[in-house]
Every structure is written in C-alpha cells, then in structure tokens.
ChimeraX commands (.cxc) that place a marker at each C-alpha (Angstrom):
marker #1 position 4.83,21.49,17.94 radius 0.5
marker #1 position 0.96,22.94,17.88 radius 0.5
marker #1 position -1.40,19.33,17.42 radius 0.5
marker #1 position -3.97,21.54,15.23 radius 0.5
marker #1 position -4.61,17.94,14.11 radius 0.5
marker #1 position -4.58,14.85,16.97 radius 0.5
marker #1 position -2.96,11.57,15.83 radius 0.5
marker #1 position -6.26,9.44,16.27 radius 0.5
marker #1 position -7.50,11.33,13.45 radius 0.5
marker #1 position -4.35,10.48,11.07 radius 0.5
marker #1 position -4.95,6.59,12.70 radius 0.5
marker #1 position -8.89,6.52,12.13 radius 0.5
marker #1 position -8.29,7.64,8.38 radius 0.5
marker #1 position -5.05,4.84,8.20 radius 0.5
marker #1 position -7.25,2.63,9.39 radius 0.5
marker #1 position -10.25,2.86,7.27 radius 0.5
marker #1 position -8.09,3.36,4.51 radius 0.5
marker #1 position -6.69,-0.01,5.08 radius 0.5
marker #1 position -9.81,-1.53,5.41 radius 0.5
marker #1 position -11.03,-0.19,1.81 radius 0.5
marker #1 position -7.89,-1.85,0.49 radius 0.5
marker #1 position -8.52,-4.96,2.44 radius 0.5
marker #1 position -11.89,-5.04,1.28 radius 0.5
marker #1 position -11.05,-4.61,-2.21 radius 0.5
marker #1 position -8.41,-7.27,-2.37 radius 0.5
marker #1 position -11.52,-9.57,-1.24 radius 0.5
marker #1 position -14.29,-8.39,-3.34 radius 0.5
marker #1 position -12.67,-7.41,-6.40 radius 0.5
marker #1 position -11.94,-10.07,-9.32 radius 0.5
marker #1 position -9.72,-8.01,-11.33 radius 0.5
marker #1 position -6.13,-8.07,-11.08 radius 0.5
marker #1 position -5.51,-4.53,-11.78 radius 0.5
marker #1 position -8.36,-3.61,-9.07 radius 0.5
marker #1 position -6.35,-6.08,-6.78 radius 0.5
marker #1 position -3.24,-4.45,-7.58 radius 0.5
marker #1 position -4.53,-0.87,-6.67 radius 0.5
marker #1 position -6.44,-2.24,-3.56 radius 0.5
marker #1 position -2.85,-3.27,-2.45 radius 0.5
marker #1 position -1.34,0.09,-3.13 radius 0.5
marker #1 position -4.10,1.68,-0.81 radius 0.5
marker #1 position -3.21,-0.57,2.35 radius 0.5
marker #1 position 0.75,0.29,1.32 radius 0.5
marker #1 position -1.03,3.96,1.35 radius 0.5
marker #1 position -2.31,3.46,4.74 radius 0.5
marker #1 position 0.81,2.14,6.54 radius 0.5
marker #1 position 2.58,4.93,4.91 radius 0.5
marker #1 position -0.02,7.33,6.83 radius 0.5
marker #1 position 0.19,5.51,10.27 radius 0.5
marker #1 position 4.44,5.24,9.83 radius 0.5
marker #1 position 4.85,9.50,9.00 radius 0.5
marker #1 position 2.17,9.82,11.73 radius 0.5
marker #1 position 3.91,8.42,14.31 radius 0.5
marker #1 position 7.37,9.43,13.74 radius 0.5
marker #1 position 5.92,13.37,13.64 radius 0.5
marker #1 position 3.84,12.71,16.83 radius 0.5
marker #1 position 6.61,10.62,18.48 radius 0.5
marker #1 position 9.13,11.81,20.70 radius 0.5
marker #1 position 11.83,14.43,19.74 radius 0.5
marker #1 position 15.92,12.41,18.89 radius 0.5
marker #1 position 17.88,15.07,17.76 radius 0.5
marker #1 position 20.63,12.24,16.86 radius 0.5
marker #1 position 17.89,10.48,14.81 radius 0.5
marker #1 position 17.84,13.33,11.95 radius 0.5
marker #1 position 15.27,15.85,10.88 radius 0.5
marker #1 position 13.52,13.54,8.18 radius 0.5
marker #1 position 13.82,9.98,9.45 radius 0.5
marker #1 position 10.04,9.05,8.86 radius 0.5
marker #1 position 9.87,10.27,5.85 radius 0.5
marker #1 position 12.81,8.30,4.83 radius 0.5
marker #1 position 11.14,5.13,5.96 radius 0.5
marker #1 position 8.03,6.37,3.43 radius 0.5
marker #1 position 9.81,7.28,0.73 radius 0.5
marker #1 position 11.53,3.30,0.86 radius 0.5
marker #1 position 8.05,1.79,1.28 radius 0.5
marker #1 position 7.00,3.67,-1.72 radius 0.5
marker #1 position 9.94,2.53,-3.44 radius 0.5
marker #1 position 9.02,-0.99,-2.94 radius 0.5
marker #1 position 5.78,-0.36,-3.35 radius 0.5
marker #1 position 6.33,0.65,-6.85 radius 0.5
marker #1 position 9.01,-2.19,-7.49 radius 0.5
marker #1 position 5.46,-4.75,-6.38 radius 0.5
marker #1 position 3.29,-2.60,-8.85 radius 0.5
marker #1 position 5.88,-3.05,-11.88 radius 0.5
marker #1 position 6.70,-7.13,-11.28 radius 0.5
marker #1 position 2.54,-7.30,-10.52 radius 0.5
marker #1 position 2.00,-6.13,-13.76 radius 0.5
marker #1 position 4.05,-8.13,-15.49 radius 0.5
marker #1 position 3.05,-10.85,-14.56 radius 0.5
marker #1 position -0.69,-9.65,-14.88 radius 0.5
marker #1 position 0.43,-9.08,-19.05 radius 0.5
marker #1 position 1.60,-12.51,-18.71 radius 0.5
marker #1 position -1.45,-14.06,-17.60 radius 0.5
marker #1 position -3.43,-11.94,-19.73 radius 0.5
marker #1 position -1.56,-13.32,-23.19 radius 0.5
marker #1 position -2.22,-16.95,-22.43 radius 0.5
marker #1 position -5.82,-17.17,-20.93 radius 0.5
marker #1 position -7.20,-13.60,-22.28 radius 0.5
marker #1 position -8.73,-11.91,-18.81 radius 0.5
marker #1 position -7.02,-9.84,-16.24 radius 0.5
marker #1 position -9.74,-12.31,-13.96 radius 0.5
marker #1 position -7.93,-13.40,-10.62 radius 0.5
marker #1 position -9.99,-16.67,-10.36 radius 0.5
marker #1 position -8.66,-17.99,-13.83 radius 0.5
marker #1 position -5.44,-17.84,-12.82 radius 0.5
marker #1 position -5.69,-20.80,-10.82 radius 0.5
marker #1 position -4.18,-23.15,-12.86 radius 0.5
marker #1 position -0.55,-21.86,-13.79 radius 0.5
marker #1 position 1.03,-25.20,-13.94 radius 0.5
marker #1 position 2.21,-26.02,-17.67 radius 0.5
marker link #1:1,2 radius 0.2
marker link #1:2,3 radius 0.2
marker link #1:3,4 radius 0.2
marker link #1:4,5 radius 0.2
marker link #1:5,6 radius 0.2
marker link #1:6,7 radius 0.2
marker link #1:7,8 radius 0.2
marker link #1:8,9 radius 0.2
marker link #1:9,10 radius 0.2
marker link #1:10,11 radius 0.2
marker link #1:11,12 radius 0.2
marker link #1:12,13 radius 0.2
marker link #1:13,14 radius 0.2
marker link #1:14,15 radius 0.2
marker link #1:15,16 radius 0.2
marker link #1:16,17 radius 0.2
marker link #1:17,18 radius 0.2
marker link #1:18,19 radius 0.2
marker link #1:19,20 radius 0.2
marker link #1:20,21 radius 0.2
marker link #1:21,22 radius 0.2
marker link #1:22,23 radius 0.2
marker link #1:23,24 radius 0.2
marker link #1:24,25 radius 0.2
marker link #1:25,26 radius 0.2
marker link #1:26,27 radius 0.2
marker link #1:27,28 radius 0.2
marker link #1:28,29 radius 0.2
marker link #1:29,30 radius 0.2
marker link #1:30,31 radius 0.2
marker link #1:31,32 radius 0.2
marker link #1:32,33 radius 0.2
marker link #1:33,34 radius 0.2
marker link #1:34,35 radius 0.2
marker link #1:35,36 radius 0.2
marker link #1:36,37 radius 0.2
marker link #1:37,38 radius 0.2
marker link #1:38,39 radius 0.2
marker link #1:39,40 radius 0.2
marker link #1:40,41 radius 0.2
marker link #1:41,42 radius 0.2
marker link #1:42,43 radius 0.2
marker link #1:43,44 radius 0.2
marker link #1:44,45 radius 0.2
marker link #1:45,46 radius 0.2
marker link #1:46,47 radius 0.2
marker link #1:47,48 radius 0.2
marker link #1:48,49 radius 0.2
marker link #1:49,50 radius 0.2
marker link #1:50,51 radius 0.2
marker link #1:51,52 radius 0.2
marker link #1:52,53 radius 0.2
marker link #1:53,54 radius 0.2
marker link #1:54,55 radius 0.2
marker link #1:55,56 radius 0.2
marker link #1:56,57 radius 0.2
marker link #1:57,58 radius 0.2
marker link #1:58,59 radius 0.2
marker link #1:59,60 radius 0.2
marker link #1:60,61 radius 0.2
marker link #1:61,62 radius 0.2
marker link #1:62,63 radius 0.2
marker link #1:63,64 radius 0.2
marker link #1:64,65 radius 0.2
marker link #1:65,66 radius 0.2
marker link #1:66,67 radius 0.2
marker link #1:67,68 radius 0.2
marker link #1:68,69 radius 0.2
marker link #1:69,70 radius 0.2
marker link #1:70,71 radius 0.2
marker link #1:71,72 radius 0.2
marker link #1:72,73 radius 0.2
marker link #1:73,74 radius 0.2
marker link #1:74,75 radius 0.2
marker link #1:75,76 radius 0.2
marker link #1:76,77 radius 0.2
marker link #1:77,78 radius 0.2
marker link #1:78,79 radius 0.2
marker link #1:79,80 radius 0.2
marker link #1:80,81 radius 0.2
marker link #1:81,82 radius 0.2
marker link #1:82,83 radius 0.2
marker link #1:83,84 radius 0.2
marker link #1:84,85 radius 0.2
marker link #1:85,86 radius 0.2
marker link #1:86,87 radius 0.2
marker link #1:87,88 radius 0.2
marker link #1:88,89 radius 0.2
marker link #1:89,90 radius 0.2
marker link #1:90,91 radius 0.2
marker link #1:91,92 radius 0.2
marker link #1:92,93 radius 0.2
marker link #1:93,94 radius 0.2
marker link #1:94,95 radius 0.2
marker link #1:95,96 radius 0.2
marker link #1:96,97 radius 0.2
marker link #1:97,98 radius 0.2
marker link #1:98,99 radius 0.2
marker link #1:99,100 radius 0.2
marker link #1:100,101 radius 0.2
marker link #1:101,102 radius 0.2
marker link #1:102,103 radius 0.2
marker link #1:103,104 radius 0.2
marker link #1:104,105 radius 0.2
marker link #1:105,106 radius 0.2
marker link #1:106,107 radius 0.2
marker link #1:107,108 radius 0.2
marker link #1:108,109 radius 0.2
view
C-alpha cells in the first residue's frame, strides 16, 4: 500500500466533521437540522471506522472488504434512525404545528 494520503488527515477531517455535527445538535432548534447534524457525526465515525480498517494491519482470514462492511451496517442504521426520526418529527409537527425541538417538551397526554 502507497500512504499518498496519511491517516491523521482522514482523523483531523473525522474529527472536525464530528464536531460540526456536535455543534449543530447544540445550536440548532430545528428538528430536521438536528436530524441532519446527527447524520454528519454518523458521517464522521463512518470516516474514522473505513480509515482505520484500510490503514490497519493486513488479516488475510478477515476478508477483502471487512470495513466497509461495518460502514455499509452503520449506514443502514443510520437510515433506519433518519426514517423513525422523522416520523416522529410529522408527529410532533400535526399536534403543536413547528418542527421546534424546545416545544416538544411536553409530550405527556
């Protein structure tokens, strides 16, 4: 293998990545926003998890595509947390009318 590209790179961009989502989980008031903010940290592990397994050391009993495996199931359940999040987002939206996070504080009754 020719590193063209070192791993800190692929970590410093997984990292900052992560922090936009974190920061925009925070900050942001709308659901949808908080939704997609939560996708972009998923994003971001996805990056650090394909890093290391190309980076990492060689199993030949481990398969040629084991990382990307692992990805392709995060993105699975990524998507499975994007289609219940929604829902439940339409949900919230028919009873009090905004997609606001901080009126969704009272879902009792």
């Amino acid at each position: 293998m020719n590193p063209d590209i070192p791993l800190s790179w692929f970590l410093y961009f997984a990292a900052a990545s992560f922090a936009i989502g974190l920061a925009g989980v925070l900050i942001r008031r709308n659901a949808i926003a908080v939704l997609m903010a939560i996708e972009i940290m998923l994003n971001a592990s996805n990056v650090n998890l394909v890093a290391f397994w190309r980076y990492g050391p060689e199993r030949p009993e481990a398969g040629p595509i084991g990382g990307v495996i692992l990805a392709i199931m995060v993105l699975t359940v990524a998507a499975s947390e994007v289609a219940v999040g929604i829902g439940l987002i339409l949900l919230c939206y028919r009873r009090w009318h905004a997609a606001d996070v901080d009126r969704y504080d009272s879902m009792a009754g």
